[in-house]
RODO-2510 file (C-alpha; in nm, 4 decimals, decimal comma):
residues 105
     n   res          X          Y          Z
     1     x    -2,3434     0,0811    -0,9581
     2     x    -2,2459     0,3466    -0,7059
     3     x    -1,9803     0,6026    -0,7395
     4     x    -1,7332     0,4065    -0,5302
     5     x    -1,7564     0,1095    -0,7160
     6     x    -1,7343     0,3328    -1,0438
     7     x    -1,3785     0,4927    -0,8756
     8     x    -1,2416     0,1354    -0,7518
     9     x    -0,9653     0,0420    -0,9907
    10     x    -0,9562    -0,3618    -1,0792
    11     x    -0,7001    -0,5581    -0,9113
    12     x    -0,4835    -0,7970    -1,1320
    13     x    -0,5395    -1,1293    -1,2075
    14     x    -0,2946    -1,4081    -1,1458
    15     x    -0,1393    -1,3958    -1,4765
    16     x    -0,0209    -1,0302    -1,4117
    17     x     0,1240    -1,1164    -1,0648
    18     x     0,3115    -1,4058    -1,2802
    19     x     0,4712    -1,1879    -1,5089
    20     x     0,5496    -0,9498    -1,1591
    21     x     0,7216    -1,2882    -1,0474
    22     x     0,9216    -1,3223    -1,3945
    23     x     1,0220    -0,9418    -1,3989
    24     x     1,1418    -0,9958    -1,0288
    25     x     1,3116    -1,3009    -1,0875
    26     x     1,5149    -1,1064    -1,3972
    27     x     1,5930    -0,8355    -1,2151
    28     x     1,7297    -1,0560    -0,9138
    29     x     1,9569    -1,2902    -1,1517
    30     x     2,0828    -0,9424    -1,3211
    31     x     2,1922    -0,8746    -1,0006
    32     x     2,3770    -1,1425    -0,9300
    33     x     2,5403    -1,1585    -1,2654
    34     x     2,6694    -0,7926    -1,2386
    35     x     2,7751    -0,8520    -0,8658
    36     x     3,0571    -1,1370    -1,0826
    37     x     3,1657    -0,9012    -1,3523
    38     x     3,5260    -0,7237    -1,2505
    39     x     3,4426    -0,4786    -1,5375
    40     x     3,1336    -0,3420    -1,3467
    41     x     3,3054    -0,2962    -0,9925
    42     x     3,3240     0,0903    -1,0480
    43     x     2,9732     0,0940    -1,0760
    44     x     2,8625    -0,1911    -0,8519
    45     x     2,7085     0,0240    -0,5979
    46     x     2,4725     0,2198    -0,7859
    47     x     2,3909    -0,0378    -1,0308
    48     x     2,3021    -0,2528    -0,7137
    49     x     2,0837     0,0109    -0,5639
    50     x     1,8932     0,1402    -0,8837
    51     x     1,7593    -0,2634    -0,9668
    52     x     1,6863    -0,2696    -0,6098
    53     x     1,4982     0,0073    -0,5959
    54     x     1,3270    -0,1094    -0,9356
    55     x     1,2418    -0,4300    -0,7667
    56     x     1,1659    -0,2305    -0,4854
    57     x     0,8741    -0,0214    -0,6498
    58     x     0,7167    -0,3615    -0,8515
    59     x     0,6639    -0,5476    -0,5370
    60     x     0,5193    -0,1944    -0,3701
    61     x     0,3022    -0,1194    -0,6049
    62     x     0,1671    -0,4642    -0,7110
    63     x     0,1880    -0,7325    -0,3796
    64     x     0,1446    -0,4354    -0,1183
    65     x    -0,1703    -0,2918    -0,3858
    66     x    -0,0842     0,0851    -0,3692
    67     x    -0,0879     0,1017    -0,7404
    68     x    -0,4989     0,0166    -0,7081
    69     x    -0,5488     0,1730    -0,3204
    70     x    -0,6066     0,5167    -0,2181
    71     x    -0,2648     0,7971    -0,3385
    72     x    -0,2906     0,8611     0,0907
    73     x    -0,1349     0,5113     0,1673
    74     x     0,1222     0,6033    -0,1370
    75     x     0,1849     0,8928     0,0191
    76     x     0,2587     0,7559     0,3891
    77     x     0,4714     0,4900     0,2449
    78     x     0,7016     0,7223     0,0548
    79     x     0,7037     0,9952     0,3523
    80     x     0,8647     0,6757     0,5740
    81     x     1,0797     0,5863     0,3068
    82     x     1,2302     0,9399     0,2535
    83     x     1,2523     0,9907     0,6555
    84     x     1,4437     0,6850     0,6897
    85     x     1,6997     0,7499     0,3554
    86     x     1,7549     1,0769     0,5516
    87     x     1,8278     0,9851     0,8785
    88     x     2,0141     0,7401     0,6526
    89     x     2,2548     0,9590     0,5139
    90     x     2,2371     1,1974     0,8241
    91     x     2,4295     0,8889     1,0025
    92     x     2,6590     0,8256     0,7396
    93     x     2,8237     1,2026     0,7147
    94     x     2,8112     1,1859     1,0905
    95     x     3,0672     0,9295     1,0871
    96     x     3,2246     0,9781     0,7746
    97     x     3,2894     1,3192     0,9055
    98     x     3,3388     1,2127     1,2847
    99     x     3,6013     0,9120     1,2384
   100     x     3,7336     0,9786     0,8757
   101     x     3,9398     0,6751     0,7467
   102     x     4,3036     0,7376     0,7215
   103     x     4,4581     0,5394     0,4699
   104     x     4,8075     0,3817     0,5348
   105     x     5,0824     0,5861     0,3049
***
């Protein structure tokens, strides 16, 4: 056995990416159940985005394979992920702060 077989992580077997699929399918029908609770509308918005961005990192790191690549194809995934959340919010204060929103007294 060479050294690069020795440093190759095993992939998953099917049974894993099943229980990916059930963990997915949870998270998605959470989702939809908060979206229908009135007593969560405060919070919809961040609730939303945090079990997004759960499902978000389970389909990443399992159907993509980063979790059992090389930490380089991690790290170029992340770096476009971070450049586009900036330019992201750099759009949004440019037109929150360009065209604020009167509201009606």
């Amino acid at each position: 056995m060479s050294s690069e077989h020795a440093l190759e992580k095993q992939h998953p077997g099917p049974k894993t990416y099943a229980k990916v699929a059930a963990v997915l399918t949870i998270i998605t029908a959470i989702e939809v159940w908060v979206f229908y609770l009135p007593a969560l509308r405060p919070v919809l918005v961040p609730l939303l985005v945090v079990l997004s961005a759960a499902k978000f990192s389970l389909v990443v790191m399992f159907y993509m394979h980063l979790k059992f690549d090389h930490p380089a194809f991690t790290r170029v995934l992340l770096s476009g992920v971070i450049l586009a959340f900036g330019v992201f919010l750099a759009l949004l204060a440019l037109f929150a702060f360009a065209h604020p929103i009167v509201l009606p007294s």
